[in-house]
MIRO-249604 format. One record per residue: x, y, z of N, C-alpha, C in turn; residue number from 1; residue in one letter. Coordinates in steps of 0.05 Angstrom, whole numbers, plus 5000, padded with zeros to 4 digits. Each point is the difference from the previous one (the first is absolute). Layout:
<drentis>
+------+------+------+------+------+------+------+------+------+-----+----+
|  n_x |  n_y |  n_z | ca_x | ca_y | ca_z |  c_x |  c_y |  c_z |   i | aa |
+------+------+------+------+------+------+------+------+------+-----+----+
|    X |    Y |    Z |    X |    Y |    Z |    X |    Y |    Z | NUM |  a |
...
+------+------+------+------+------+------+------+------+------+-----+----+
</drentis>
This chain:
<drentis>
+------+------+------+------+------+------+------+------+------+-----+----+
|  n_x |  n_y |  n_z | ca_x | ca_y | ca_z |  c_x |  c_y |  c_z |   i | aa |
+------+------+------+------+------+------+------+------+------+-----+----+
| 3893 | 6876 | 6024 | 5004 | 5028 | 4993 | 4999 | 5004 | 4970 |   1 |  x |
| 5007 | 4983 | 4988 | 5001 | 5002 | 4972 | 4992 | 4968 | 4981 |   2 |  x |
| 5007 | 5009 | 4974 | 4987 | 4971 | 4985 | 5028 | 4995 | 4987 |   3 |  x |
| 4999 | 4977 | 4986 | 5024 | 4994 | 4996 | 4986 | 4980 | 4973 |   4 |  x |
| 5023 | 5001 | 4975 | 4993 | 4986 | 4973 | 5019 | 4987 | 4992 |   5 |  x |
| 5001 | 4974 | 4991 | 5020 | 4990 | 4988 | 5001 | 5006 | 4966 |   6 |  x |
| 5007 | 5006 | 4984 | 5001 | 5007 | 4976 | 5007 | 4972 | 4982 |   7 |  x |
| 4987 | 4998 | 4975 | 5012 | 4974 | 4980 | 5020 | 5017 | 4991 |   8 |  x |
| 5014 | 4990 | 4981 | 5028 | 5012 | 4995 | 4996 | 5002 | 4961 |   9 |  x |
| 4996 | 5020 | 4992 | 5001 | 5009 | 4971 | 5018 | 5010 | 4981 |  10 |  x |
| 5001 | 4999 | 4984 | 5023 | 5007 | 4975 | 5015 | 5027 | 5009 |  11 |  x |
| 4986 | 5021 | 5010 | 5002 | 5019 | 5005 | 5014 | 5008 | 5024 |  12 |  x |
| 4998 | 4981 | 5021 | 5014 | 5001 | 5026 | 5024 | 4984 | 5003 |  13 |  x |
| 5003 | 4979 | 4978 | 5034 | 4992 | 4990 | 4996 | 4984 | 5042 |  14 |  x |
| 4986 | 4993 | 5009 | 4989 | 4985 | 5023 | 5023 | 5014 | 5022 |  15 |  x |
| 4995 | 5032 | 4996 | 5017 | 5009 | 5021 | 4973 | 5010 | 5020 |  16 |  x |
| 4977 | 4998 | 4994 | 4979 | 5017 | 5020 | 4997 | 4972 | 5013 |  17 |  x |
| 4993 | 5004 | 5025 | 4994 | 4984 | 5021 | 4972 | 4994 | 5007 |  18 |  x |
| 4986 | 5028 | 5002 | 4980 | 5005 | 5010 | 4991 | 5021 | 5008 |  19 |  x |
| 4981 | 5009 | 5016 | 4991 | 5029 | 5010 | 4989 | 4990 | 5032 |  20 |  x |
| 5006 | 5024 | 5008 | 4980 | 5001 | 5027 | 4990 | 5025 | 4998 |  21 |  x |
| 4980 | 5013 | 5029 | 4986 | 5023 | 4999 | 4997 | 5000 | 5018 |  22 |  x |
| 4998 | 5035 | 5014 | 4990 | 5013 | 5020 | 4970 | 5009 | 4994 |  23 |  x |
| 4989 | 5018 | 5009 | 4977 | 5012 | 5010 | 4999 | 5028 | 4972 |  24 |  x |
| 5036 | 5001 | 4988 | 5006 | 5028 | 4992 | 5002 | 4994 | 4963 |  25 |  x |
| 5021 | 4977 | 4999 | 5009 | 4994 | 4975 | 5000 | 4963 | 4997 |  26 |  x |
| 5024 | 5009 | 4976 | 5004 | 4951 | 4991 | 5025 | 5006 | 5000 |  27 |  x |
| 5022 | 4989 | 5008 | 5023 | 4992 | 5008 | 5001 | 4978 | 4981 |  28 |  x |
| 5022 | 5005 | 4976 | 5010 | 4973 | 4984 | 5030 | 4995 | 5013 |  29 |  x |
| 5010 | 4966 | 5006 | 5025 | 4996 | 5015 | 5013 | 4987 | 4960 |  30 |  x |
| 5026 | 5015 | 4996 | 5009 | 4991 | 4972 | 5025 | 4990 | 5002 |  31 |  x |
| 5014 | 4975 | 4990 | 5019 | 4988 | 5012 | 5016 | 5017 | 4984 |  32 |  x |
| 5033 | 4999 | 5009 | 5017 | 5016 | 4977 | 5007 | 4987 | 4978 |  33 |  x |
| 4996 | 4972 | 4999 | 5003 | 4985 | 4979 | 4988 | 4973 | 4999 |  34 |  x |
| 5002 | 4984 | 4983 | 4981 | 4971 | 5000 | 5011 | 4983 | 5011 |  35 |  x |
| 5029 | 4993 | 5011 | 5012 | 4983 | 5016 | 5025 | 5010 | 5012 |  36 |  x |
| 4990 | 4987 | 5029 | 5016 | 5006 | 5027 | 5007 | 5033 | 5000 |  37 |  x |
| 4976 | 5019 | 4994 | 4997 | 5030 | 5003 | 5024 | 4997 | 5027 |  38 |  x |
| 5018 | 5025 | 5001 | 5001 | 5006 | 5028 | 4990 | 5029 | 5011 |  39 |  x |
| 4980 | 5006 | 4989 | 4984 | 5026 | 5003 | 4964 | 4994 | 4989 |  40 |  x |
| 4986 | 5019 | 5026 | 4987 | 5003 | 4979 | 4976 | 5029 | 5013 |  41 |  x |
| 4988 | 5006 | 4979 | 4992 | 5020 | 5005 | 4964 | 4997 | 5005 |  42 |  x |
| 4988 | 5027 | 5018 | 4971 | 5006 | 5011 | 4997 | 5032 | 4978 |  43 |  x |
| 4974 | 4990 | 4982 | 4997 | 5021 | 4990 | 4973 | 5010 | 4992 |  44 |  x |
| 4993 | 5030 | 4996 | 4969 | 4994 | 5014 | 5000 | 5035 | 4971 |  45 |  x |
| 4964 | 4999 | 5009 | 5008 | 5023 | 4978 | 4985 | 4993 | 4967 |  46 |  x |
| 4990 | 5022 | 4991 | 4999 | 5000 | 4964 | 5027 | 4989 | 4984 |  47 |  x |
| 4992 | 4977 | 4994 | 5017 | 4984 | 4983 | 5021 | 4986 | 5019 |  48 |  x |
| 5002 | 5006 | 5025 | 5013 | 4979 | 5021 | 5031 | 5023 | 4997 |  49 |  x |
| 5005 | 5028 | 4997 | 5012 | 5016 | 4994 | 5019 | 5009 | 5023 |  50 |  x |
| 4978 | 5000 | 5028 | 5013 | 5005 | 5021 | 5017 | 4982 | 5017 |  51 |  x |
| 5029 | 5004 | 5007 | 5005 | 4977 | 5016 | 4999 | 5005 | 5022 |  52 |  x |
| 4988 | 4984 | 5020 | 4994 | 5003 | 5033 | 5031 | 4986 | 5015 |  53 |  x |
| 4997 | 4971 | 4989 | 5022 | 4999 | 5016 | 5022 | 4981 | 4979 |  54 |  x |
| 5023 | 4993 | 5007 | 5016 | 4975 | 4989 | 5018 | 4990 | 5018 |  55 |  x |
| 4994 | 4974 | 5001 | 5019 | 4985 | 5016 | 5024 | 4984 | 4985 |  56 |  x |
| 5026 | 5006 | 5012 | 5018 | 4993 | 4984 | 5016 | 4977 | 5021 |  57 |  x |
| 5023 | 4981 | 4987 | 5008 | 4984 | 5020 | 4991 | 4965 | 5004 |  58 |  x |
| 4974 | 4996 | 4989 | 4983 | 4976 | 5002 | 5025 | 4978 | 4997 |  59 |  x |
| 5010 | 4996 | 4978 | 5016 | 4986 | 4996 | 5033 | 4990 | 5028 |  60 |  x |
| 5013 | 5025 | 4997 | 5021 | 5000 | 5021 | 4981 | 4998 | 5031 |  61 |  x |
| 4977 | 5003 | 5007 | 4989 | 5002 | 5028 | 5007 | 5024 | 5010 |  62 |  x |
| 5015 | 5024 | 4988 | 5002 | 5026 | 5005 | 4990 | 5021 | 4998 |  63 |  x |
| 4967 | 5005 | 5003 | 4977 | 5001 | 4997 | 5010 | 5034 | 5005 |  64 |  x |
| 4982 | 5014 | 4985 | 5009 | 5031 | 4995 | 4962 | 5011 | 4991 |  65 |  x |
| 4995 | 5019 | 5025 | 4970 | 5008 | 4978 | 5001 | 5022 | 4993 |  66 |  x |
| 4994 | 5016 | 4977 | 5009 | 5017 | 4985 | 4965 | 5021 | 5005 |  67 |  x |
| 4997 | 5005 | 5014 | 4972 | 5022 | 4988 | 5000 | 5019 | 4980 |  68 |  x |
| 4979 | 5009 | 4986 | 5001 | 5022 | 4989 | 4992 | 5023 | 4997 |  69 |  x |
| 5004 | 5017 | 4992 | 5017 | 5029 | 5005 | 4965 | 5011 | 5015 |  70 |  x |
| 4977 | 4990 | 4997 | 4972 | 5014 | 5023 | 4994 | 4981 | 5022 |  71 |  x |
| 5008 | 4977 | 4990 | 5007 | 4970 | 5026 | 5008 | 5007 | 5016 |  72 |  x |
| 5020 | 5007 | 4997 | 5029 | 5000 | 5025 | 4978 | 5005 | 5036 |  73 |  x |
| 4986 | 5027 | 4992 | 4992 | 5012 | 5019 | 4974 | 4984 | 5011 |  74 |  x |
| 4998 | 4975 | 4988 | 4979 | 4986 | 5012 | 4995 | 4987 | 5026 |  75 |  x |
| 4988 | 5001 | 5033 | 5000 | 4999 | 5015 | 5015 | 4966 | 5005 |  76 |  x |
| 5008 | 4991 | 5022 | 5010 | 4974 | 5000 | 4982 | 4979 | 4997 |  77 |  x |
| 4983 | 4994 | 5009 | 4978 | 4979 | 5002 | 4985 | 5007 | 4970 |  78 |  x |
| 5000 | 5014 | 4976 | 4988 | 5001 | 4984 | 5031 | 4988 | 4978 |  79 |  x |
| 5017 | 4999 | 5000 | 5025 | 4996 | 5003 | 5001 | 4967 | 4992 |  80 |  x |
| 5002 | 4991 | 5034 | 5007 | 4979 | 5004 | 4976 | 4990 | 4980 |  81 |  x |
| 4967 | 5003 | 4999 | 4987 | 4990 | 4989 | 5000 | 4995 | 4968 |  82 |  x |
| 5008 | 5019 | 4989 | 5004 | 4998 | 4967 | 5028 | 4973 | 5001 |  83 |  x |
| 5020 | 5006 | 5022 | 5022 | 4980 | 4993 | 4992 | 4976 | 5003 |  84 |  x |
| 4980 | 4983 | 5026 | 4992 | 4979 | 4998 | 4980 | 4989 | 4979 |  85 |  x |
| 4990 | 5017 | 4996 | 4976 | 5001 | 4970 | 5017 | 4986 | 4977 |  86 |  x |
| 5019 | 5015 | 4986 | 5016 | 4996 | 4977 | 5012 | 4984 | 5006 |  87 |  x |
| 5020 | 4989 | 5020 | 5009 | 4969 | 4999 | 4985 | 4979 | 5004 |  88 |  x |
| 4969 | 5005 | 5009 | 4987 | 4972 | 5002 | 4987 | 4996 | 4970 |  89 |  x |
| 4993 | 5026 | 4986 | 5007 | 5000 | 4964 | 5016 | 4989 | 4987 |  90 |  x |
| 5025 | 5005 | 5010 | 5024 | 4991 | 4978 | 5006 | 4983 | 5005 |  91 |  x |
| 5002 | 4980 | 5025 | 5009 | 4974 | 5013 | 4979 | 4976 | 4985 |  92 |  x |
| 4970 | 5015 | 5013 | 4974 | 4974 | 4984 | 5007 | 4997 | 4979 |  93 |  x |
| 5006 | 5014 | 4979 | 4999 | 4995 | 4969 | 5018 | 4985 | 5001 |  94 |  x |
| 5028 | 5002 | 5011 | 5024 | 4992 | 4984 | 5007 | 4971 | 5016 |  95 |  x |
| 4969 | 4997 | 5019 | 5010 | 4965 | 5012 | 4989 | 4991 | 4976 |  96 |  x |
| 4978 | 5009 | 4973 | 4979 | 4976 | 4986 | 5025 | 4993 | 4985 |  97 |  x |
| 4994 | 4968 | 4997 | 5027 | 5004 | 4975 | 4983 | 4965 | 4974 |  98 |  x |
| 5004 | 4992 | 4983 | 4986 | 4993 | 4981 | 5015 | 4968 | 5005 |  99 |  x |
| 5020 | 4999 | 5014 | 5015 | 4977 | 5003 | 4994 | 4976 | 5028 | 100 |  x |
+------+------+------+------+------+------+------+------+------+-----+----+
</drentis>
């Protein structure tokens, strides 16, 4: 359904961007909330990555919370479920590479 990118990590992304995926429509960037053990993180899509689609909060405690936003919300379920499996197979790949 879509493509999916792993991103190198630059001065500028402080290695909170993950990556991108894509539909048919836009690019979906997944951005961690921070550089270690995020317990959030955010789907954001859009001129300058401006819009937020969704944020999942919780990662850490396993109390998983998805946050849509404010033109999201109303997005059908199966288009839904698909951005959420998208962005965690984004944010999970990156954060297994590790240098050690």
């Amino acid at each position: 359904m879509g493509t999916v990118h792993l991103t190198s990590e630059g001065p500028e992304s402080q290695g909170l961007v993950r990556g991108t995926f894509a539909d048919e429509y836009r690019t979906y960037t997944v951005r961690a909330a921070g550089p270690v053990e995020p317990d959030s993180f955010q789907v954001l899509t859009g001129p300058g990555n401006t819009d937020v689609v969704l944020v999942v909060s919780g990662l850490n405690s396993g109390d998983l919370k998805a946050t849509w936003g404010r033109f999201w919300n109303g997005l059908k379920p199966h288009a839904k479920i698909w951005v959420e499996e998208q962005a965690f197979r984004i944010f999970y790949r990156e954060a297994r590479f590790c240098n050690g």
